[in-house]
gemmi code that builds the backbone of each chain (N, CA, C; Angstrom):
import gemmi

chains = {
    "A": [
        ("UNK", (-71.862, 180.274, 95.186), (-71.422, 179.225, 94.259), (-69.939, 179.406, 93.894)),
        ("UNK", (-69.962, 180.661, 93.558), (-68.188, 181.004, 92.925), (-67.516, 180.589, 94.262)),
        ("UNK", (-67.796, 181.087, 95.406), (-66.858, 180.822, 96.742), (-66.512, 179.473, 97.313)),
        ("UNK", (-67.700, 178.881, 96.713), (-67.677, 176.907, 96.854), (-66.576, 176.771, 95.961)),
        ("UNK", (-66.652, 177.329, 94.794), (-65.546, 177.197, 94.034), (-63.919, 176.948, 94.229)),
        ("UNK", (-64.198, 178.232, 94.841), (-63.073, 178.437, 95.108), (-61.952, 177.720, 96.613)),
        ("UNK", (-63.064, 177.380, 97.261), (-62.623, 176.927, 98.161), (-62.351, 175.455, 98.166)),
        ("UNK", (-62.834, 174.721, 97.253), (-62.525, 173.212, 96.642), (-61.051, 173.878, 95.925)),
        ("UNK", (-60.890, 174.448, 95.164), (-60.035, 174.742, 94.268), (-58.365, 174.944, 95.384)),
        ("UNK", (-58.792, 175.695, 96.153), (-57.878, 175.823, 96.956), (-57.189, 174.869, 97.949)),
        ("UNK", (-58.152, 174.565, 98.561), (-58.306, 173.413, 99.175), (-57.231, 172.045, 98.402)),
        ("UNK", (-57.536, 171.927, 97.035), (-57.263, 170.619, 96.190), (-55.753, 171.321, 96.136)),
        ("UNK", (-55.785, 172.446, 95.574), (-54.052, 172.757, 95.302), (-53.198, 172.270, 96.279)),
        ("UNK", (-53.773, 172.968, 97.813), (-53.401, 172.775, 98.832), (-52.566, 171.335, 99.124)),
        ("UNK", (-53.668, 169.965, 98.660), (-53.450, 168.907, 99.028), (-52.056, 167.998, 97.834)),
        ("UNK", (-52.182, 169.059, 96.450), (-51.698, 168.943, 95.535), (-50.277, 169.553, 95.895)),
        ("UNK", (-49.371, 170.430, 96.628), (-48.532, 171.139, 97.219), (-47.921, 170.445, 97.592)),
        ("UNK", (-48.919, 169.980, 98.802), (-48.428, 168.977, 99.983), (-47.475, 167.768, 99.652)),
        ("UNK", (-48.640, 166.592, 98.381), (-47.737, 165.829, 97.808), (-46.485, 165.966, 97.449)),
        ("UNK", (-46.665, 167.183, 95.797), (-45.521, 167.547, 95.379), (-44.215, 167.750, 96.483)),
        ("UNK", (-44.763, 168.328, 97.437), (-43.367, 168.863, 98.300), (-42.687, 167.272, 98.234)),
        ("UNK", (-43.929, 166.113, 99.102), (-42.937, 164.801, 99.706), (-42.422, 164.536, 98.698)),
        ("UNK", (-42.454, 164.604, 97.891), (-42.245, 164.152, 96.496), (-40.994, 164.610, 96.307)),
        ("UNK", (-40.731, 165.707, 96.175), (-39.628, 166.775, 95.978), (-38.874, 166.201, 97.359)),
        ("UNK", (-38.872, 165.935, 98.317), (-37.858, 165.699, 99.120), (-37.572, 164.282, 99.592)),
        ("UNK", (-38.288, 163.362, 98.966), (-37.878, 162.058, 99.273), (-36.644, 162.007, 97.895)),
        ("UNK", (-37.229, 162.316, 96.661), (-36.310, 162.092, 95.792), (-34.787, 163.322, 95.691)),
        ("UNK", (-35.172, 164.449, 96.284), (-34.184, 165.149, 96.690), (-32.680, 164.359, 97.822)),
        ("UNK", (-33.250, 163.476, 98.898), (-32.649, 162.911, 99.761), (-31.787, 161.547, 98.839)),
        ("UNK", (-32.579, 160.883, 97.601), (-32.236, 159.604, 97.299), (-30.853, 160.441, 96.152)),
        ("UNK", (-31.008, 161.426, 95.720), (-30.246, 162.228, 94.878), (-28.992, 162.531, 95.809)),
        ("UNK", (-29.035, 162.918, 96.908), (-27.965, 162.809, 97.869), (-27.094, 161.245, 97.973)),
        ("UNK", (-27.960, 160.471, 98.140), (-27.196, 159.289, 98.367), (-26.855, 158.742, 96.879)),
        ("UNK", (-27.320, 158.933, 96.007), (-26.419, 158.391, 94.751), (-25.232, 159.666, 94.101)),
        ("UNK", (-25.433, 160.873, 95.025), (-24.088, 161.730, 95.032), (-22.759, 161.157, 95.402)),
        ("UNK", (-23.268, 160.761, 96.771), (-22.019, 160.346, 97.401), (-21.619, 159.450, 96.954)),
        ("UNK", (-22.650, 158.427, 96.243), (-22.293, 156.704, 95.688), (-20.912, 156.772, 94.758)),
        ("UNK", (-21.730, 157.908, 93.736), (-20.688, 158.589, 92.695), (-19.575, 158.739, 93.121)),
        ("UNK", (-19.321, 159.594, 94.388), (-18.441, 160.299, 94.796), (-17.380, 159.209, 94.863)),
        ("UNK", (-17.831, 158.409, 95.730), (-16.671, 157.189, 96.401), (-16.382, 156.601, 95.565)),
        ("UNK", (-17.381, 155.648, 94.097), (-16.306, 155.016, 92.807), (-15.555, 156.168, 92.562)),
        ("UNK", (-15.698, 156.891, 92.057), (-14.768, 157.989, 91.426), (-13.440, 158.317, 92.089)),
        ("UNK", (-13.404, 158.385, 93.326), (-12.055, 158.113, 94.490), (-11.575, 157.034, 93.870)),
        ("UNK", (-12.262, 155.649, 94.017), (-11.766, 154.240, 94.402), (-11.342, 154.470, 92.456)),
        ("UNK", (-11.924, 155.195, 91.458), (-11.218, 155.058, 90.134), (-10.088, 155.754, 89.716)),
        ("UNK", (-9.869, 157.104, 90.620), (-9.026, 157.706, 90.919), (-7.722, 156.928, 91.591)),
        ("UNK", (-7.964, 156.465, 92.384), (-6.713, 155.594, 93.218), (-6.416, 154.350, 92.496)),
        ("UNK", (-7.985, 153.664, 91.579), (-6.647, 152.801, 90.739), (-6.123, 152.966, 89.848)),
        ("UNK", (-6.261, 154.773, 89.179), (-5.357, 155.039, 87.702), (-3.829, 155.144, 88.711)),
        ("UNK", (-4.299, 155.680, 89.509), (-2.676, 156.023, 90.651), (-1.793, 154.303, 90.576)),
        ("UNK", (-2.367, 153.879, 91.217), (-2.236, 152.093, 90.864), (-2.167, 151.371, 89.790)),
        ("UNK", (-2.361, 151.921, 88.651), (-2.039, 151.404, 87.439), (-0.394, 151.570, 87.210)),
        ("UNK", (-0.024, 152.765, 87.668), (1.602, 152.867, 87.364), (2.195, 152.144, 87.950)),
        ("UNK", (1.613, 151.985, 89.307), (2.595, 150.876, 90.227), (2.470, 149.687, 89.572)),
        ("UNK", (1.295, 148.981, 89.133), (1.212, 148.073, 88.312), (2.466, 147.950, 87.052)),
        ("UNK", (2.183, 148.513, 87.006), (2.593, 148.673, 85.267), (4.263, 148.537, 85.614)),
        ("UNK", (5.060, 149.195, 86.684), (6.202, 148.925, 86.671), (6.698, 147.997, 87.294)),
        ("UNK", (5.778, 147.131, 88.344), (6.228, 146.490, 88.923), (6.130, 145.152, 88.238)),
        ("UNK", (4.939, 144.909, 86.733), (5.270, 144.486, 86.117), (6.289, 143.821, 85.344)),
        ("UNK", (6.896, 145.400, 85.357), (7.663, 145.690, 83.788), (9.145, 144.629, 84.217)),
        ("UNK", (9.377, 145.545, 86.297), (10.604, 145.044, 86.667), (10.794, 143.527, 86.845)),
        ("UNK", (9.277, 142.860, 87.218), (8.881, 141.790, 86.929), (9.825, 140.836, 85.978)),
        ("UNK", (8.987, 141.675, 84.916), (9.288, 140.477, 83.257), (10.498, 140.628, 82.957)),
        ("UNK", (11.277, 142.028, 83.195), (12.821, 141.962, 83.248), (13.860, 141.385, 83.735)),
        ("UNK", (13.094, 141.191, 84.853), (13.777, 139.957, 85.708), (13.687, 138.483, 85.233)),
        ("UNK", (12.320, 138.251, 85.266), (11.980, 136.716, 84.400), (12.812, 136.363, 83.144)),
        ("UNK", (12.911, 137.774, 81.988), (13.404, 137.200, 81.137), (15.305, 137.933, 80.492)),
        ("UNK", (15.420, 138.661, 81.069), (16.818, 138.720, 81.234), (18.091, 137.904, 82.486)),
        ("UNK", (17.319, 137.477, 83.352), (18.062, 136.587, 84.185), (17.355, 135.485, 84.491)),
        ("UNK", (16.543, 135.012, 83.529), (15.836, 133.272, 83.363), (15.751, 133.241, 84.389)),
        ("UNK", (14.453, 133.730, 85.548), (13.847, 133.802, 86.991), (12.587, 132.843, 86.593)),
        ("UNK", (12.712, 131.874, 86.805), (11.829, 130.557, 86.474), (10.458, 131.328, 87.422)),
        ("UNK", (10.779, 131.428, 88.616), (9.874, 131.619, 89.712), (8.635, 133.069, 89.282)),
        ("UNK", (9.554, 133.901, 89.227), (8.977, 135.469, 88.706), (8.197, 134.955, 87.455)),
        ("UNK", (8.981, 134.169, 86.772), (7.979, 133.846, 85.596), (6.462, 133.237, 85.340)),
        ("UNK", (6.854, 132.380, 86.743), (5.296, 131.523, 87.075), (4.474, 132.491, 87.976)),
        ("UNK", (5.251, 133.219, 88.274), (4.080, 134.283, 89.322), (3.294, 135.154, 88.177)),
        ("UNK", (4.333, 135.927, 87.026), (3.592, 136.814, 86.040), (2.629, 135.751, 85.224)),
        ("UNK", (2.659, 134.917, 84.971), (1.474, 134.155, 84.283), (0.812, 133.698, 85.399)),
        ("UNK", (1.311, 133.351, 86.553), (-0.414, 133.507, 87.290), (-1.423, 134.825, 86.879)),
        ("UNK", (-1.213, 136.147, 86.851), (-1.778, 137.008, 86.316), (-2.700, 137.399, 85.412)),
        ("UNK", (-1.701, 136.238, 84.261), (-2.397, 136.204, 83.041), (-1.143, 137.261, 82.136)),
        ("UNK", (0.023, 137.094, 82.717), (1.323, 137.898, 81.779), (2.344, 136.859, 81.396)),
        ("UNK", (2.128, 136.908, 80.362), (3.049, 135.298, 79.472), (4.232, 136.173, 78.791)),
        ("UNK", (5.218, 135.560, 78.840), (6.251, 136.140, 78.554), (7.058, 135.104, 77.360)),
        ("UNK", (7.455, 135.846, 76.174), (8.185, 135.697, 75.233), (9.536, 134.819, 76.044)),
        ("UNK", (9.878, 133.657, 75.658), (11.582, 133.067, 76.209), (12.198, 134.103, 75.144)),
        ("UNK", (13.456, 134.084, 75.941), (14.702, 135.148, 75.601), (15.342, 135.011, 74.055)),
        ("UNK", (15.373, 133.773, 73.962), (15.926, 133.094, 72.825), (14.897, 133.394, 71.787)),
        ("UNK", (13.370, 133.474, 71.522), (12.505, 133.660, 70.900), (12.718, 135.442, 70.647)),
        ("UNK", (12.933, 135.953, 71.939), (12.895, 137.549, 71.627), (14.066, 137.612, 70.592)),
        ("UNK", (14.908, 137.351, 70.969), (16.343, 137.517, 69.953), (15.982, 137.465, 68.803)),
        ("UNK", (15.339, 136.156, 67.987), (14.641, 135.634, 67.054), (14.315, 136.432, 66.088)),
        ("UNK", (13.387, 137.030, 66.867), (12.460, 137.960, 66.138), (13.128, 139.082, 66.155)),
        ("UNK", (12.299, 140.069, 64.823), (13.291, 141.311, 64.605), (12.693, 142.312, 65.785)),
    ],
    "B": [
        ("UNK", (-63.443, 191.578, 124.335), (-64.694, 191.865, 122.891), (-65.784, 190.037, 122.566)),
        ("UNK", (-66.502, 190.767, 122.175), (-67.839, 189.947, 121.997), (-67.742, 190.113, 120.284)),
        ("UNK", (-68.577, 188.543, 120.172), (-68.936, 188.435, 118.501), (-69.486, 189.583, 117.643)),
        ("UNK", (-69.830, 190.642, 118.244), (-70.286, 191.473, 117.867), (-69.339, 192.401, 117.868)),
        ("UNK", (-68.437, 192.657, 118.103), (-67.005, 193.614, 118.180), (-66.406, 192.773, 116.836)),
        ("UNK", (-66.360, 191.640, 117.003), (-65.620, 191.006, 115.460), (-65.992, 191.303, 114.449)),
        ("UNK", (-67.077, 191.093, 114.328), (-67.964, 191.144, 113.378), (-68.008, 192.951, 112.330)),
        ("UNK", (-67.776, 193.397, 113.471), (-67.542, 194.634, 113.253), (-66.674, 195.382, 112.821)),
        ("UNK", (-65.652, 194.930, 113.009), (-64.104, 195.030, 113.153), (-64.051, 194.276, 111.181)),
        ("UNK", (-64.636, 193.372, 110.961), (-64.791, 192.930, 109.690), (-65.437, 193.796, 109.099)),
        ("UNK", (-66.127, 194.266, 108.862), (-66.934, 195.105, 108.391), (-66.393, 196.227, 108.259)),
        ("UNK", (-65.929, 196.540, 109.576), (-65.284, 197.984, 108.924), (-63.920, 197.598, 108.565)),
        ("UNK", (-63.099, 196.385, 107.715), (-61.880, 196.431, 107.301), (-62.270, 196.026, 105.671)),
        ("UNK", (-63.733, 195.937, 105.826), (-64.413, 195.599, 104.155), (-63.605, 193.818, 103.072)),
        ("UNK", (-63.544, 192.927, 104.261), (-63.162, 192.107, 103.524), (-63.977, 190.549, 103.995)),
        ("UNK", (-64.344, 189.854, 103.569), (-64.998, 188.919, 104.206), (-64.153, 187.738, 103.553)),
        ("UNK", (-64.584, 186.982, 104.772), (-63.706, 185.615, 104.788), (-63.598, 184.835, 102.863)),
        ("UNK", (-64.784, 185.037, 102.140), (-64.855, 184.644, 101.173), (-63.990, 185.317, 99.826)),
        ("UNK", (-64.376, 186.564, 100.186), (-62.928, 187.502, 99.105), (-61.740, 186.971, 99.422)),
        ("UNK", (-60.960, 186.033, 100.609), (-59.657, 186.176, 100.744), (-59.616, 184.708, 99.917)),
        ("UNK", (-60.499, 184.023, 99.696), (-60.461, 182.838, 98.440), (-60.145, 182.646, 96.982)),
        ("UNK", (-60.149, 183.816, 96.713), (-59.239, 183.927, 95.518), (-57.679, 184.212, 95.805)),
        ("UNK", (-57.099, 185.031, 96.497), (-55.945, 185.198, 96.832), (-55.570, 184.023, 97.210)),
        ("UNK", (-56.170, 183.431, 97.835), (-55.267, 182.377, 98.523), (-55.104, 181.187, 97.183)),
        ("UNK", (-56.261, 181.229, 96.596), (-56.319, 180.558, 95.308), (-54.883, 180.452, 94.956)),
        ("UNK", (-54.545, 181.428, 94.241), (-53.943, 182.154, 93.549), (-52.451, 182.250, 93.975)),
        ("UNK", (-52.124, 181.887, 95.457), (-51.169, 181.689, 96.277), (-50.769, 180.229, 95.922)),
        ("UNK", (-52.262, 179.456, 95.870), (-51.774, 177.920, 96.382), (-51.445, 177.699, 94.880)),
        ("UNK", (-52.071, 178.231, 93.449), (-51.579, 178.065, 92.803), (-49.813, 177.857, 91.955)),
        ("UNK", (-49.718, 179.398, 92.294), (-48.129, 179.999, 92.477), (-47.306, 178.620, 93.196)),
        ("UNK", (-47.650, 178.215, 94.205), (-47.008, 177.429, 95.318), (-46.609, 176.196, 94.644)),
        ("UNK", (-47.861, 175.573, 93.913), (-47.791, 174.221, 93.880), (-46.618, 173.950, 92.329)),
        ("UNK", (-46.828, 175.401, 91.594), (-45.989, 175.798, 90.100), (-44.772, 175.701, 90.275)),
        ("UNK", (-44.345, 176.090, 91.316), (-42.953, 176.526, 91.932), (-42.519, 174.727, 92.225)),
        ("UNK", (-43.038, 174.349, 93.208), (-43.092, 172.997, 93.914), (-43.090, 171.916, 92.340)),
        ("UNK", (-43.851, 172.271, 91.470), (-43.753, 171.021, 90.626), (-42.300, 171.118, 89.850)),
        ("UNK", (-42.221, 172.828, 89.585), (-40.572, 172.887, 88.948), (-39.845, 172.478, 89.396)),
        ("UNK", (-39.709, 172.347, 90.857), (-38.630, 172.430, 91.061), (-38.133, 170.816, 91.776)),
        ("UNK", (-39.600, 169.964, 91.316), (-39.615, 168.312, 91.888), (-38.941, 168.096, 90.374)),
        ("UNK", (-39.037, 168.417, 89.282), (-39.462, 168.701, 87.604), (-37.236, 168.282, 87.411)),
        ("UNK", (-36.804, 169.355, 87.922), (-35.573, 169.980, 88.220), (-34.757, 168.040, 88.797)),
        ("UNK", (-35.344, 168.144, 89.984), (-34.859, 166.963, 91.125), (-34.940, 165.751, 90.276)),
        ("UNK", (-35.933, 165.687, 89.405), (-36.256, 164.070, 89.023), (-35.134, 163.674, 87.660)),
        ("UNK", (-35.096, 165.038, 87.254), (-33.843, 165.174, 86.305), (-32.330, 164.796, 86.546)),
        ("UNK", (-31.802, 165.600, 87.659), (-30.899, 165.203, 87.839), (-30.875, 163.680, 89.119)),
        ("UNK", (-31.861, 162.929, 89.437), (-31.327, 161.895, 89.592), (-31.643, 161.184, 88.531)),
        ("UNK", (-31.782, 161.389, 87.026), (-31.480, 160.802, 85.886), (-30.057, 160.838, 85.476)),
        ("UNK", (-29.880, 161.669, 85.999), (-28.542, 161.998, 85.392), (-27.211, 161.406, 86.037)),
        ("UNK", (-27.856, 161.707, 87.614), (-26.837, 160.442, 88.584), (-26.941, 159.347, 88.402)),
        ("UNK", (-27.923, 158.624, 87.575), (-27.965, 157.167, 87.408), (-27.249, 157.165, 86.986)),
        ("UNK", (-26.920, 158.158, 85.401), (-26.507, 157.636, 84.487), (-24.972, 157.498, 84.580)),
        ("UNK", (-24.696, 158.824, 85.508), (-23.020, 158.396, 85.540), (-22.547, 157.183, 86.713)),
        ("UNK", (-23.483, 156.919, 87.369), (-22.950, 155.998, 88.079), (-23.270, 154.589, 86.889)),
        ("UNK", (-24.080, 154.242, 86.442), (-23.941, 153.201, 85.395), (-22.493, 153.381, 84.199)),
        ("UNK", (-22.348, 155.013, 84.121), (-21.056, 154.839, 83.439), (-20.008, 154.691, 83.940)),
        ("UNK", (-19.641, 154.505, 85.334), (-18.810, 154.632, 86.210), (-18.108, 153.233, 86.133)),
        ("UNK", (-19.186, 151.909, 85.872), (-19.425, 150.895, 86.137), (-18.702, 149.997, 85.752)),
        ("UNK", (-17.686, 150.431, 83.981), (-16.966, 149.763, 83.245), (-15.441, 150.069, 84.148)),
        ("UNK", (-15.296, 151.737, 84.369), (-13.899, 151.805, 84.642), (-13.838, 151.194, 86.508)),
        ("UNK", (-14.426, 151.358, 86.737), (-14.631, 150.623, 88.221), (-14.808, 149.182, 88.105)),
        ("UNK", (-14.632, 148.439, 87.247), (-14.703, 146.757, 87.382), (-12.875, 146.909, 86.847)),
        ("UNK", (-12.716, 147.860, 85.972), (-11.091, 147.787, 85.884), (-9.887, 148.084, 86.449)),
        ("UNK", (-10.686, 149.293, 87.018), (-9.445, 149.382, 88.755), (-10.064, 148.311, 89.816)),
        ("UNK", (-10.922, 147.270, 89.473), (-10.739, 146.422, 90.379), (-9.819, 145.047, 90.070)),
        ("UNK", (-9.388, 144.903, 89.084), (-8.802, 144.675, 88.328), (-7.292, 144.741, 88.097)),
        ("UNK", (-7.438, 146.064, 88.316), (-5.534, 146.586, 88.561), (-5.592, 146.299, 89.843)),
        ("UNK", (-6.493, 146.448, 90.940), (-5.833, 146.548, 92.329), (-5.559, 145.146, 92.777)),
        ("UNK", (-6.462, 144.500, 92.371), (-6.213, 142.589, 92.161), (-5.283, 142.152, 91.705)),
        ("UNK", (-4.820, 142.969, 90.502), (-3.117, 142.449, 89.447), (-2.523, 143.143, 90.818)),
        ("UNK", (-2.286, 143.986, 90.951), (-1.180, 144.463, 91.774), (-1.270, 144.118, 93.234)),
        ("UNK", (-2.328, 143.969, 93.751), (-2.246, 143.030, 94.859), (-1.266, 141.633, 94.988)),
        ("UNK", (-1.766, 141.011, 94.046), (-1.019, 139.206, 93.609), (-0.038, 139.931, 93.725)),
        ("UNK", (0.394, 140.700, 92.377), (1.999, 140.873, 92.010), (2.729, 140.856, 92.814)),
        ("UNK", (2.318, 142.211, 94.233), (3.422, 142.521, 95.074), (3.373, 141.507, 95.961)),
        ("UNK", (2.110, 141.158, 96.585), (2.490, 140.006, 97.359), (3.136, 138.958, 97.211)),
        ("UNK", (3.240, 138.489, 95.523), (3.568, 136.613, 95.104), (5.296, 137.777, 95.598)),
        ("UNK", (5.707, 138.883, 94.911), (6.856, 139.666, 95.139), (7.485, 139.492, 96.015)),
        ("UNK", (6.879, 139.411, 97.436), (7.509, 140.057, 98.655), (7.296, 138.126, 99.095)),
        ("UNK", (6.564, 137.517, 99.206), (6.617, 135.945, 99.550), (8.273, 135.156, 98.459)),
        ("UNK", (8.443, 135.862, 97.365), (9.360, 135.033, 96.855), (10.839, 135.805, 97.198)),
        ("UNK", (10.849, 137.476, 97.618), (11.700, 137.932, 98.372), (12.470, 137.466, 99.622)),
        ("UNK", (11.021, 136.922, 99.864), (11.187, 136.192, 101.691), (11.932, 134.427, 101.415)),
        ("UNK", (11.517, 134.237, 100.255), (12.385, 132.863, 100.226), (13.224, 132.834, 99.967)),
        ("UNK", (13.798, 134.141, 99.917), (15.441, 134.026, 99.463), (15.157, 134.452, 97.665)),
        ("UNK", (14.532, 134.968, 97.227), (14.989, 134.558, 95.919), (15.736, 136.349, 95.283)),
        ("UNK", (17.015, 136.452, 95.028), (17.649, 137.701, 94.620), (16.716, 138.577, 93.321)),
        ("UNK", (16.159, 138.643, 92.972), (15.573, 139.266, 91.555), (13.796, 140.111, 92.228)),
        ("UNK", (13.484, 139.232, 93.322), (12.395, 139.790, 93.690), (12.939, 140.684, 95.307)),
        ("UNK", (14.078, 140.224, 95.585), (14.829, 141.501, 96.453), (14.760, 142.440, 96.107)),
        ("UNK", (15.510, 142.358, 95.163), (16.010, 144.002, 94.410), (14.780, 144.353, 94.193)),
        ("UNK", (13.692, 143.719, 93.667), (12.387, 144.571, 93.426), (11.914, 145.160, 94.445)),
        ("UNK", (11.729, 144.566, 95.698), (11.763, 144.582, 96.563), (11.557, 145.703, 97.479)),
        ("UNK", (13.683, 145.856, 97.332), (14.303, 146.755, 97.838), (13.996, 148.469, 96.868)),
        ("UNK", (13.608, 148.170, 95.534), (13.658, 149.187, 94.556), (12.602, 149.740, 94.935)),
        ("UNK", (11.442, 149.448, 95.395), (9.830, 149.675, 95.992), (10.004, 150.362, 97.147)),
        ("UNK", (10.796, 149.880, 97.902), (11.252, 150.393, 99.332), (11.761, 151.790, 98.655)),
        ("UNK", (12.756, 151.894, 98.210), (13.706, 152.880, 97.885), (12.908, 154.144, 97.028)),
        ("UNK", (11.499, 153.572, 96.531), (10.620, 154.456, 96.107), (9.614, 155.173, 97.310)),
        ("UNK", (9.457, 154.764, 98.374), (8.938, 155.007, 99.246), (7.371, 153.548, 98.712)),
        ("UNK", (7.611, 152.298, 98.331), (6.287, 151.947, 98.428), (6.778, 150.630, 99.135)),
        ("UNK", (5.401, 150.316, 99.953), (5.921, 148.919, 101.008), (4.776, 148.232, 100.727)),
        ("UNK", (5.159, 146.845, 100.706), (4.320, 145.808, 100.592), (4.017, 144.744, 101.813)),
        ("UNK", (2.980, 145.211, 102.156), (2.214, 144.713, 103.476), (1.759, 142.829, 103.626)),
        ("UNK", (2.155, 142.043, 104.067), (1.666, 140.789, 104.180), (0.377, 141.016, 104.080)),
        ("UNK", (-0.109, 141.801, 104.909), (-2.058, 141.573, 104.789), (-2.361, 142.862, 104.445)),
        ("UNK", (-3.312, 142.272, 103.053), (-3.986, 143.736, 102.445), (-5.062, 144.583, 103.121)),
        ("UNK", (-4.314, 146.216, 103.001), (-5.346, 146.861, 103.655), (-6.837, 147.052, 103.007)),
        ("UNK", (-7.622, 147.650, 103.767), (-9.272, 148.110, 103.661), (-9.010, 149.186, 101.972)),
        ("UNK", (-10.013, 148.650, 101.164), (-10.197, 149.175, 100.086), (-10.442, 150.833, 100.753)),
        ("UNK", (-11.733, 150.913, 101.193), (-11.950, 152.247, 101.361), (-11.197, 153.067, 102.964)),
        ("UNK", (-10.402, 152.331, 102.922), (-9.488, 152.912, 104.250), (-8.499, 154.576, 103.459)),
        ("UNK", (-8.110, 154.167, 102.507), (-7.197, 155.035, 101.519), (-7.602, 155.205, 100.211)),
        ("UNK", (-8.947, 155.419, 100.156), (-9.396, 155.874, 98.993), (-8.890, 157.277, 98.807)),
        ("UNK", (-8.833, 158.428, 100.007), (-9.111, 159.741, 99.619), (-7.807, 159.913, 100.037)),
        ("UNK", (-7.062, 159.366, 99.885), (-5.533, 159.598, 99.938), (-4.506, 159.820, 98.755)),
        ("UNK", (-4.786, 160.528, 98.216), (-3.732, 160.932, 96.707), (-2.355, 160.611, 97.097)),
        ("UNK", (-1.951, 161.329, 97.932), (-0.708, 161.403, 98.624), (-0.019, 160.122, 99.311)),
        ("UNK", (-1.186, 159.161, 99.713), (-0.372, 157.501, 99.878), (-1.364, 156.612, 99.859)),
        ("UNK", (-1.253, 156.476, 98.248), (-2.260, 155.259, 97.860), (-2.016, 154.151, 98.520)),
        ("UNK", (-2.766, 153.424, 98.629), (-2.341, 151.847, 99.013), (-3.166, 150.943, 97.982)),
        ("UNK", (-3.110, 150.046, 97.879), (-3.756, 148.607, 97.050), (-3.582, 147.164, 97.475)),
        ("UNK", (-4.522, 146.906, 98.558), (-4.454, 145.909, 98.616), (-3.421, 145.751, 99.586)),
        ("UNK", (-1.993, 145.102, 99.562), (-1.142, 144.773, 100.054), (0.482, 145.577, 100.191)),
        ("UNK", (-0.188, 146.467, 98.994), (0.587, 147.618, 98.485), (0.512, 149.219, 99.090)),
        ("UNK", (1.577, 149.527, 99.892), (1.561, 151.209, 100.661), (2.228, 151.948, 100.166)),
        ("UNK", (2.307, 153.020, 99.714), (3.110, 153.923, 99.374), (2.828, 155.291, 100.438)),
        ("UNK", (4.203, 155.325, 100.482), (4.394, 157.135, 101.456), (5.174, 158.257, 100.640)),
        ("UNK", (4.935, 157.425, 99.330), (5.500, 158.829, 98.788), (4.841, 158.596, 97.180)),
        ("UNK", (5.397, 159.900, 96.714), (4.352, 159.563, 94.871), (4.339, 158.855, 94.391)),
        ("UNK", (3.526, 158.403, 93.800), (3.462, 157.086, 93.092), (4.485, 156.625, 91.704)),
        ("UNK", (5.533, 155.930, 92.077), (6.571, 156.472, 90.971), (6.758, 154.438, 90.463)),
        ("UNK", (6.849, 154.184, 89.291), (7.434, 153.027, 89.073), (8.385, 152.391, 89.570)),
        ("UNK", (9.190, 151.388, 90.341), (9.548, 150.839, 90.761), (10.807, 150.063, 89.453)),
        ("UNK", (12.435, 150.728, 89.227), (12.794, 150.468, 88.694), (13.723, 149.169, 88.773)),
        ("UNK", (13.847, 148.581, 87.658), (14.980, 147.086, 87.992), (16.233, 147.417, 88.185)),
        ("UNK", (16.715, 147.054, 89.686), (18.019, 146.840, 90.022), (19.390, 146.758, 89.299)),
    ],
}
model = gemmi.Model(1)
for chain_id, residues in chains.items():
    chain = gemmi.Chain(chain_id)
    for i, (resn, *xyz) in enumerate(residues, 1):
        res = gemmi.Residue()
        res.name, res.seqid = resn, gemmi.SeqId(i, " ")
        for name, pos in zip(("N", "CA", "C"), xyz):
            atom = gemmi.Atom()
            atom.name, atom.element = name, gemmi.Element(name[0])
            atom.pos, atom.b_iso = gemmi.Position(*pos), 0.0
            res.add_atom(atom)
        chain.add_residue(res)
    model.add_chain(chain)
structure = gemmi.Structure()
structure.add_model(model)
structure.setup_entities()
């Protein structure tokens, strides 16, 4: 009787192992691929803080241009963007 | 040897097939303890990779964002350079003079991702550090 026992018992762990393992390595494999997922935004967020400076000055030389030498053109390109620029005469204006 | 040599051979090693049922018990137990920790372990940290890739999610819609502003920029840049116009020269030329070039057709996002050393964006190359681009 004890040996019936035991041999269901074993037996069941056995089948209980088995699962656990697929278990353990399907989600082990999907843990890999949302590594790398990570990996690559984090590059692509990396390269656009790098790209923010270029932004930011090519901006800057942008609006300097638009509004220290009244560049009508540069001006309509930075508000395509969504960068509206103060007229010159208004900057003066103000303190 | 004959069934009767086995048989024997068991007998005199004093263990029968049924005593080794607890050990093994006791094995598969151990086994499956180990196996659940360590699925226990796995299921955790792809909680945890969700989570930073969901946090990833805000600053990654915003460098898509900058690379889009700065895409337009340099390109509307280098199209109003090309028409002659002096103010987007000098920008132009000031980009050049930084080591960054602005490409008619934008390259592959993930072509120069792992490139620290010469980002690109879009329409935008650089071969040297990434330095602001000063006015003429």
């Amino acid at each position: 009787m004890c040996e019936k026992i035991l041999y269901w018992a074993s037996t069941t762990l056995g089948v209980l192992s088995l699962a656990v393992l697929v278990t353990n390595v399907s989600v082990d494999s999907m843990n890999r691929k949302l590594q790398d997922e990570a990996n690559q935004r984090q590059a692509a967020i990396m390269k656009a803080n790098n790209m923010g400076q270029v932004n930011q000055g090519l901006a800057q030389a942008l609006a300097e241009a638009a509004v220290k030498k009244s560049d009508g053109e540069i001006r309509s390109l930075l508000k395509s963007q969504g960068i509206t620029l103060a007229d010159a005469a208004d900057a003066k204006k103000k303190p | 040897m004959s069934m009767g040599d086995i048989k024997m051979s068991n007998k005199d090693s004093g263990v029968a097939a049924g005593q080794l049922l607890l050990p093994l018990t006791m094995v598969s137990c151990a086994v499956l303890g180990l196996l659940a920790f360590n699925t226990v372990q796995i299921v955790q940290g792809h909680g945890a990779l969700k989570q930073v890739i969901s946090q990833q999610d805000k600053p990654l819609e915003e460098a898509k964002k900058i690379e889009s502003q700065l895409t337009a920029l340099a390109l509307g840049t280098k199209k109003l350079a090309d028409a002659g116009n002096g103010n987007a020269q000098g920008i132009v030329e000031a980009m050049q003079k930084a080591g960054i070039t602005i490409n008619d057709k934008p390259t592959g996002e993930a072509g120069n991702a792992t490139q620290p050393q010469s980002p690109s964006v879009g329409g935008v190359e650089s071969s040297a550090p990434v330095a602001p681009p000063s006015q003429p």
